[in-house]
N, C-alpha and C positions, 0 to 999 in steps of 0.2 A: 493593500492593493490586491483585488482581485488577477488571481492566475488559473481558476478554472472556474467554467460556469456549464452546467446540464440544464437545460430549457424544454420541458413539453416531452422528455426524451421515452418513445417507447418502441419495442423490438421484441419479436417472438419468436421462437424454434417450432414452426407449424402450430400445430393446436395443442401441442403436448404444456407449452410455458409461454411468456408474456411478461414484460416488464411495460409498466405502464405508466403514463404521464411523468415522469419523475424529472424533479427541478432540485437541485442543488448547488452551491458553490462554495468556493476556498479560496483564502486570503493567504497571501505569502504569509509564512513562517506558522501558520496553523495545519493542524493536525486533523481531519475528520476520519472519523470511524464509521465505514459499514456494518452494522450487528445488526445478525439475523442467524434462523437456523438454517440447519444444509438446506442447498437448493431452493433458497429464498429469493436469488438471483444476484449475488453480489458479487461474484467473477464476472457473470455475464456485462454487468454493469462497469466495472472496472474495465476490462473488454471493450466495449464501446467508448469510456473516455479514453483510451489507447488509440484509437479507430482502429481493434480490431476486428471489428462488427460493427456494421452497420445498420443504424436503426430506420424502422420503416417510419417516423417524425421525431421530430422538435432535433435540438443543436446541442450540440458540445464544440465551448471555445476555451481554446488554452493559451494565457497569456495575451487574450484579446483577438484571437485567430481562429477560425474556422476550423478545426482540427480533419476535416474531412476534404479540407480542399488544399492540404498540404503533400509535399513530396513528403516519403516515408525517413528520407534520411534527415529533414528538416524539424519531422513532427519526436525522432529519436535527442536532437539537439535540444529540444524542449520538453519530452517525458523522460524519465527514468522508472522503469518495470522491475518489477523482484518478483521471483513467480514463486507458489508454494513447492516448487519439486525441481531439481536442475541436477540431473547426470549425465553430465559430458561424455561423451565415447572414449577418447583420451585423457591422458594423467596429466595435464596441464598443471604448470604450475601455479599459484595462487598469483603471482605477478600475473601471469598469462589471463590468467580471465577476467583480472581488473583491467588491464589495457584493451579487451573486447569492446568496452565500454566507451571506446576510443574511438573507435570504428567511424563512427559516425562525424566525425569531424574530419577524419581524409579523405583524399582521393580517391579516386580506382589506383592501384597498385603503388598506391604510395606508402611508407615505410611508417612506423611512428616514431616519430622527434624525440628529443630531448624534453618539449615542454609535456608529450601526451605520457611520459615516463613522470615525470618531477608531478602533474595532476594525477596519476596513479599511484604513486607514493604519497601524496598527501592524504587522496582518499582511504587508503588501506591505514597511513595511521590515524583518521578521524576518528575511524572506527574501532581502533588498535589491533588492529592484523598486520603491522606492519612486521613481527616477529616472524613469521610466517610465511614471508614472500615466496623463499625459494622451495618451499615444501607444495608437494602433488595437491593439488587439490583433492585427491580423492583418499588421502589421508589424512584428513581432518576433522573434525565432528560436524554433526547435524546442524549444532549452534554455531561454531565455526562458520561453516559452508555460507548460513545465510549472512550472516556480519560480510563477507568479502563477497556475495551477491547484490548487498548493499551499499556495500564499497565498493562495486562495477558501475552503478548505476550513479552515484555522485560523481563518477570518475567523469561523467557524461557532459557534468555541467548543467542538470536541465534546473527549471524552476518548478515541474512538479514530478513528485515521487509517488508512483502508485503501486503497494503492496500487498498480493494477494496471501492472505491466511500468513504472514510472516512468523507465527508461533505453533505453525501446524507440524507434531513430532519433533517440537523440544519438548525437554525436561524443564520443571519448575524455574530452576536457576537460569536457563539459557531464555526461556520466553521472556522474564523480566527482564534481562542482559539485552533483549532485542528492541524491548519495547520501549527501552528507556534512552537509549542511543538513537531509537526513530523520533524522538521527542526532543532530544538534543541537538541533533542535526540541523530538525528544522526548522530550534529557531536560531542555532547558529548559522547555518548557510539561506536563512529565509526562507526556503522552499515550501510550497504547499502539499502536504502529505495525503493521498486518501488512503486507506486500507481497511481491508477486510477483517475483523474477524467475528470468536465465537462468543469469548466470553467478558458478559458485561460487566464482571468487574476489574477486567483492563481495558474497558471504553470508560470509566469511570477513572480509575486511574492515568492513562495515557492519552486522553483525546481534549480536543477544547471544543469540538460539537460532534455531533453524532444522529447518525442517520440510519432508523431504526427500519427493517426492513421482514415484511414477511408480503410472500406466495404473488412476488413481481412489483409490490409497490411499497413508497416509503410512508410508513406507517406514523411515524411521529419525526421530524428535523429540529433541532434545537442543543442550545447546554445540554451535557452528561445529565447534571443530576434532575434536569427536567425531562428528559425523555428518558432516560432509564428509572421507570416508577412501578409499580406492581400491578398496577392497571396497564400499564404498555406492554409488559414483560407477559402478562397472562395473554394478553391479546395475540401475540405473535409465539410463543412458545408454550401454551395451554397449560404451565405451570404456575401456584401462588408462589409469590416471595415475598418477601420480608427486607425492606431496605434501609437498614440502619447506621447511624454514625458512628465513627471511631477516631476519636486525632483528627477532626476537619477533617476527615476524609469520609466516602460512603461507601458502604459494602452491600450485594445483593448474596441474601442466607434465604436457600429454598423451606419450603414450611410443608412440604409433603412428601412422602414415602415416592419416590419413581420405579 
């Protein structure tokens, strides 16, 4: 079942950038990867399926909705965001900024329940932070931090998860830790995932299509190991590779001096 759909979508920052024509979509419990290099437009793009920018045409519809003609606390009920950078002003505790997440399901000054407690406890152990609750958030690591940014955003309940750069400044062990738990999630809670990142040998690993992206337009959409090829890779990153097998698995091994 289709939960998110981008149709004809393009948007520009002046004459400086331009995302153009771009049509994609995601099925609950699938995973798409944005890859492209910096400032290819892939926050921007993520940004607009958010509707936090709006594009001058084409639609973005989430879960069969208009995503532009929604109230912002309705279209919160239905995304869940993970941004590449989040430092709070205060030392909240890890409980504390999972039940954020909450937010969006009460009133004006209404308290949160017992049930927006018991869905923030489950979220933080989906992800295993539940060890963690009553500790500061801002005593915890990098990889930390995002797992329980992740676990705010499930805490939400939505059907699609959108995450920018989610392995931007981890270390080797925490990027895998993240990228394997965004892959587990969703196809355990079904959710359609899109996310950004850099490197294609964890759109290759992690994603079940991917949406190849350089200088505002999607260059290639398709299976991993069809869009991530050495002719696609030159094209949008002006480097040769080398795409080889290992264990039913594929790896991209660069073949020049940078």
């Amino acid at each position: 079942m289709e939960v998110v759909r981008v149709d004809g979508l393009s948007f520009s920052y002046g004459l400086e950038f331009r995302l153009k024509d771009i049509s994609l979509s995601v099925d609950r419990g699938e995973v798409l990867v944005l890859l492209g290099p910096n400032g290819c437009g892939k926050t921007t793009l993520l940004k607009c399926i958010n509707a936090l920018l709006r594009p001058e045409r084409g639609s973005v519809h989430i879960d069969g909705r208009d995503a532009f003609r929604m109230e912002r606390n309705e279209l919160a009920r239905l995304v869940g965001y993970v941004p590449q950078v989040h430092s709070p002003p205060f030392p909240y505790t890890v409980m504390d900024i999972v039940l954020m997440g909450r937010v969006s399901c009460l009133g004006i000054f209404q308290q949160p329940s017992g049930r927006d407690y018991a869905k923030s406890e489950e979220a933080l152990a989906l992800v295993g932070m539940d060890r963690l609750r009553d500790r500061p958030y801002t005593q915890i690591s990098g990889g930390e931090r995002q797992l329980v940014l992740v676990a705010r955003a499930i805490a939400q309940e939505p059907k699609v998860l959108l995450l920018d750069e989610p392995t931007a400044h981890l270390d080797f062990k925490n990027q895998l830790m993240i990228l394997r738990m965004v892959r587990r999630v969703a196809k355990d809670k079904g959710l359609g995932v899109v996310m950004s990142l850099h490197d294609p040998n964890h759109a290759l690993l992690f994603s079940d299509s991917v949406a190849l992206m350089g200088h505002g337009v999607v260059t290639a959409l398709g299976r991993p190991e069809e869009v991530v090829t050495a002719a696609n890779i030159k094209n949008v990153y002006g480097m040769e590779i080398e795409v080889v097998d290992h264990k039913k698995t594929k790896f991209v091994v660069p073949l020049q001096d940078l």
